[in-house]
C-alpha positions as CSV (number, residue, x, y, z in Angstrom):
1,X,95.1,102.2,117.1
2,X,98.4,100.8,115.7
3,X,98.4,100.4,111.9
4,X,100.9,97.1,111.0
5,X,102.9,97.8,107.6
6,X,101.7,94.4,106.6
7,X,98.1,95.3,106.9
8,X,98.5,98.2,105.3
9,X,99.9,96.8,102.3
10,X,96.8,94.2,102.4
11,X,94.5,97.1,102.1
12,X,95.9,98.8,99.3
13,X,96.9,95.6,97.6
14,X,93.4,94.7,97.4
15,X,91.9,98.2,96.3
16,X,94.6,98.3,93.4
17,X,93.9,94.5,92.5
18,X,89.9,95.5,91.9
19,X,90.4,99.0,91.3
20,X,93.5,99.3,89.3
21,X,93.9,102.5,91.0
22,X,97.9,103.4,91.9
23,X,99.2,102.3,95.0
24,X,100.4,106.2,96.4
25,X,96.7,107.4,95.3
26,X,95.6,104.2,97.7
27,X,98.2,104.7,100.7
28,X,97.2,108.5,100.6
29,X,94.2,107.7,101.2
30,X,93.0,108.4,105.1
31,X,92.0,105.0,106.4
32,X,88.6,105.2,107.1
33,X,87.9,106.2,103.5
34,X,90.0,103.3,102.4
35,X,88.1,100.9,104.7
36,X,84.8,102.0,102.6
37,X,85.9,101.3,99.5
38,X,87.2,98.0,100.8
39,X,83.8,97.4,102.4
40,X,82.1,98.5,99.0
41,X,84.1,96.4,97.1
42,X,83.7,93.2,99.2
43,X,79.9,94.3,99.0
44,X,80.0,94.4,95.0
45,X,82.0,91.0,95.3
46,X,79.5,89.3,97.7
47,X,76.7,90.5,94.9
48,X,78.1,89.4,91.4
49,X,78.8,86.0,93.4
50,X,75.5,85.4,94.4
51,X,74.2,86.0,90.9
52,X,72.3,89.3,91.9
């Protein structure tokens, strides 16, 4: 699979934004493990919007 730069950044740009975790701890991180937390955070998103 090839990886853009610019997605990259997207990813981690987003887990620092919710996470305020540093962005070498989030690049470091493998990518499926990354695409979790993304996921878990877009589920915890999706759930505080719709009130539950």
């Amino acid at each position: 699979m090839t990886y853009t730069t610019a997605r990259l950044w997207e990813e981690v740009v987003y887990v620092a934004y919710h996470l305020h975790w540093p962005l070498a701890e989030i690049a470091d991180l493998d990518h499926r493990t990354r695409t979790e937390v993304i996921g878990q955070i877009g589920a915890i998103n999706n759930r505080l919007s719709h009130g539950m």
